[in-house]
NUDO-798671 format. One line per 5 residues: number of its first residue (from 0); their letters; for each residue x, y, z of N, C-alpha, C. Coordinates in nm, 4 decimals. Example, Ala and Ser with C-alpha at 12.3 -4.5 7.8 and 13.67 -1.06 7.14 Angstrom:
# residues 2
0 = as = 1.3190:-0.5690:0.7800:1.2300:-0.4500:0.7800:1.3200:-0.3300:0.7800 | 1.2850:-0.2250:0.7080:1.3670:-0.1060:0.7140:1.2900:0.0030:0.7870
END
This chain:
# residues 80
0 = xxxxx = -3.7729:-1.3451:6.9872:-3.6397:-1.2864:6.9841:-3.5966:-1.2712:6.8382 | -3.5339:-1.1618:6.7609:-3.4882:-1.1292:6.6744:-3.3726:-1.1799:6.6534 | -3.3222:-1.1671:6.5126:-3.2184:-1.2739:6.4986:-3.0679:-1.1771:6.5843 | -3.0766:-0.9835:6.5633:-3.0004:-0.9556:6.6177:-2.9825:-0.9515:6.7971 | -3.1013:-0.9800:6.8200:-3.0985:-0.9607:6.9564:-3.0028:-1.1265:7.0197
5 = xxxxx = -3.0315:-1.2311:6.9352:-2.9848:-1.3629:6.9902:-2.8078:-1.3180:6.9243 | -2.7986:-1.2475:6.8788:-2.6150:-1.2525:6.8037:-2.5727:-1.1366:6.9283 | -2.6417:-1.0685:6.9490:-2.6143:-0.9403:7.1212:-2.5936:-1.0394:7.2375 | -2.7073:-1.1008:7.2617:-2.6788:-1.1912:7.3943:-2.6062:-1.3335:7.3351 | -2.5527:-1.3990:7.2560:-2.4262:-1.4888:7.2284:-2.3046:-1.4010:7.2429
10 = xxxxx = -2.2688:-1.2637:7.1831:-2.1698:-1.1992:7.1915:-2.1554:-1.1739:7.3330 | -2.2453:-1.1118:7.3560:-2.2176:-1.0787:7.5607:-2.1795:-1.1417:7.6404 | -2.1682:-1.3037:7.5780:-2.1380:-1.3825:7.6888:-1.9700:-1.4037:7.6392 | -1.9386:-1.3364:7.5300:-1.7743:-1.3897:7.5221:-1.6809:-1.2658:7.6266 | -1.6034:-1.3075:7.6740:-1.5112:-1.1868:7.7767:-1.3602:-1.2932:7.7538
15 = xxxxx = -1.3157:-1.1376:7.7694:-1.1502:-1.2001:7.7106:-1.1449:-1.2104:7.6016 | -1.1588:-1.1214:7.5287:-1.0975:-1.1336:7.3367:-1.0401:-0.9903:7.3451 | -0.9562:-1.0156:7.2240:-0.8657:-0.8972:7.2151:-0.9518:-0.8136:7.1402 | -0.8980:-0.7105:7.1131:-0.9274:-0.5921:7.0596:-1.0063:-0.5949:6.9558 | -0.9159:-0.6098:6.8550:-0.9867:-0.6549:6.7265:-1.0966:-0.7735:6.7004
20 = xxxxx = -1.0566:-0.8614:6.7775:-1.1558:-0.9680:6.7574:-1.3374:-0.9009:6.8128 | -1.3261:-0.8047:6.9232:-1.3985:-0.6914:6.9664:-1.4552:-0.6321:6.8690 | -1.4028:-0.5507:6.8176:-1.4107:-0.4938:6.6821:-1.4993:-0.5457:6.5844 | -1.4297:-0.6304:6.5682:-1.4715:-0.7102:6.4246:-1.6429:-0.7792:6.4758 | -1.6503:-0.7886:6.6182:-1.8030:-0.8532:6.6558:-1.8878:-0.7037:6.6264
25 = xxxxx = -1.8693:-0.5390:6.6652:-1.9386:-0.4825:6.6559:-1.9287:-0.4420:6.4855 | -1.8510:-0.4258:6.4415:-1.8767:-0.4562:6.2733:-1.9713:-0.5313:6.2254 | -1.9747:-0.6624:6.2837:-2.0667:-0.7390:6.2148:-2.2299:-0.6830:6.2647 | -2.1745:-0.6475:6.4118:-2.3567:-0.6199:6.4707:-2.4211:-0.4847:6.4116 | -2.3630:-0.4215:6.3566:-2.3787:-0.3027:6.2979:-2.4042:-0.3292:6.1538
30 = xxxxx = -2.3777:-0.4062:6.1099:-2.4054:-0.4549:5.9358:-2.5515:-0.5223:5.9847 | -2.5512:-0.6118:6.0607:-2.7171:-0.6682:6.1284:-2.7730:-0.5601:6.1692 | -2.7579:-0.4466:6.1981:-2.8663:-0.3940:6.2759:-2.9266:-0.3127:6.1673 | -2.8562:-0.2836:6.0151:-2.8873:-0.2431:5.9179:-2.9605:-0.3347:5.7994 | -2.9768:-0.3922:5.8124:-2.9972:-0.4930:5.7685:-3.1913:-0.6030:5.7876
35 = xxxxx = -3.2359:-0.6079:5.6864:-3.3875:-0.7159:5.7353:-3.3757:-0.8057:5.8361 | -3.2620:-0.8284:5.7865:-3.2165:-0.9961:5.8257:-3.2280:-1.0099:5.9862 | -3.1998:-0.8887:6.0339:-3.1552:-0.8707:6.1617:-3.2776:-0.8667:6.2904 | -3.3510:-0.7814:6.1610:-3.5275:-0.7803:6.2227:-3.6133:-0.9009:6.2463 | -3.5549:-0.9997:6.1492:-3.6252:-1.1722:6.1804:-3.6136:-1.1936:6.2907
40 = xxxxx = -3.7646:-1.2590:6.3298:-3.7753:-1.3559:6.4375:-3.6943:-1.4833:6.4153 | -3.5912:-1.5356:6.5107:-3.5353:-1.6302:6.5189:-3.5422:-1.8043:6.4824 | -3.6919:-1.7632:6.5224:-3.7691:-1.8542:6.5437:-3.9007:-1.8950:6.4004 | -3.8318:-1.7958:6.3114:-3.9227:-1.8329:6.1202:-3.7492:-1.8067:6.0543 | -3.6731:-1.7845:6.0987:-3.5603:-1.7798:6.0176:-3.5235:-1.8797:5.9541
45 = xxxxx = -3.5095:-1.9629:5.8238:-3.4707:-2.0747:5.7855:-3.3214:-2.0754:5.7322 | -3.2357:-2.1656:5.7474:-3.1146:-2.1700:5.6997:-3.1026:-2.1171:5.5336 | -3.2517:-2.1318:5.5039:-3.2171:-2.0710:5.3267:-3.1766:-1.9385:5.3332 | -3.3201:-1.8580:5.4565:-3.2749:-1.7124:5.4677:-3.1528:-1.7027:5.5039 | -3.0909:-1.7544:5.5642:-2.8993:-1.7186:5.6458:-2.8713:-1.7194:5.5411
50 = xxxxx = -2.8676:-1.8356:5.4350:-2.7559:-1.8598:5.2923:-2.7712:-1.7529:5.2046 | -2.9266:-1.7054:5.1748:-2.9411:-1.5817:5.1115:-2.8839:-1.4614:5.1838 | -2.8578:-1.4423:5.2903:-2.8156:-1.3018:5.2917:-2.7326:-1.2765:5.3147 | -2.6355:-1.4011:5.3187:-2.4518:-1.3942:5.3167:-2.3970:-1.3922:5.1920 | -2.4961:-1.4561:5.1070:-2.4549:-1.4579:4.9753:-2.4802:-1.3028:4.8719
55 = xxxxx = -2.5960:-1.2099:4.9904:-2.6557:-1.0588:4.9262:-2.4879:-1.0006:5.0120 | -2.4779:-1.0618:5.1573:-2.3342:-0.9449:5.2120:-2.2702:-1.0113:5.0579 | -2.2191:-1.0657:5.0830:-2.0885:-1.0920:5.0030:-2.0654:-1.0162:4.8292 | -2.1797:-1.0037:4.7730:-2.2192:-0.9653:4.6492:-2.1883:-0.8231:4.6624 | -2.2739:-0.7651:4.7650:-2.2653:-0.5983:4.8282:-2.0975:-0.6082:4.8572
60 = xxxxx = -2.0393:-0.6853:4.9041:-1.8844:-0.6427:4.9541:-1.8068:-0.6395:4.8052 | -1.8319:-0.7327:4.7330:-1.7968:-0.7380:4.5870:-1.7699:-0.5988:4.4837 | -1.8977:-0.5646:4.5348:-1.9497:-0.4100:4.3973:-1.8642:-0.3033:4.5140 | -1.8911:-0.3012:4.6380:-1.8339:-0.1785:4.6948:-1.6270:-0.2509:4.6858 | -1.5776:-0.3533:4.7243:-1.3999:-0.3630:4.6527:-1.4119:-0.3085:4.5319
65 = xxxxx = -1.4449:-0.3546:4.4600:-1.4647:-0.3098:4.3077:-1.4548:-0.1813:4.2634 | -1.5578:-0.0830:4.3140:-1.5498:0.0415:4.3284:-1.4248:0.1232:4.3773 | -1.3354:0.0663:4.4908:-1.2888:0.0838:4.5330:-1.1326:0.0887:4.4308 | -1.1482:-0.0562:4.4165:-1.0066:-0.0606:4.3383:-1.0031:-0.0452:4.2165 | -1.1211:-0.0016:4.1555:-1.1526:0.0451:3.9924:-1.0375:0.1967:3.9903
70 = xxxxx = -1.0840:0.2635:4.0738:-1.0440:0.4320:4.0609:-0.8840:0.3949:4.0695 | -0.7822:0.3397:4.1619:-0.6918:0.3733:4.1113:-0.6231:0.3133:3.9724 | -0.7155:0.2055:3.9064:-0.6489:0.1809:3.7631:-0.6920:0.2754:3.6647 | -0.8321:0.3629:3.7353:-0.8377:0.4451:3.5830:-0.7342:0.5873:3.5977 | -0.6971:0.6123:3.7467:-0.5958:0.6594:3.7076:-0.4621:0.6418:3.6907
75 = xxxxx = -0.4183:0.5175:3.6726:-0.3251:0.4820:3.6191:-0.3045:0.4801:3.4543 | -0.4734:0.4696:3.4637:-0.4500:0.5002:3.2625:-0.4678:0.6700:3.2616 | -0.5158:0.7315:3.2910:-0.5041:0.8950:3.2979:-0.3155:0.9257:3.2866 | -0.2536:0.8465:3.3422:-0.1117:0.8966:3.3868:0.0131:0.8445:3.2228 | -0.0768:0.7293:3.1798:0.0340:0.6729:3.1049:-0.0018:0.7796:2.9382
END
């Protein structure tokens, strides 16, 4: 079993969450399904690999905010 296939059948078994909390599970399964990490067998996955590739999301979420909130300060200096 792949690591995304065991995060599909743990999710399937939750019923009764709201919307967003909904949401926010296929967000994450969609970042896994893009993802190596997701392709691991469950069963060679070591807690180092988990720590490494929350620590690669988090880095990737870093540079893409960044990007994000760079553009409106450079045009705030364009304006002054």
């Amino acid at each position: 079993m792949r690591v995304l296939d065991l995060v599909k059948k743990c999710l399937s078994q939750k019923t009764g969450v709201w919307h967003n909390t909904e949401a926010n599970y296929n967000f994450v399964l969609n970042i896994i399904k893009k993802e190596d990490f997701g392709r691991q067998r469950i069963d060679r996955v070591k807690l180092s690999d988990a720590k490494c590739w929350l620590i690669k999301l988090q880095q990737s979420s870093i540079h893409s905010i960044r990007g994000v909130v760079r553009l409106p300060f450079r045009w705030r200096l364009m304006m002054i």
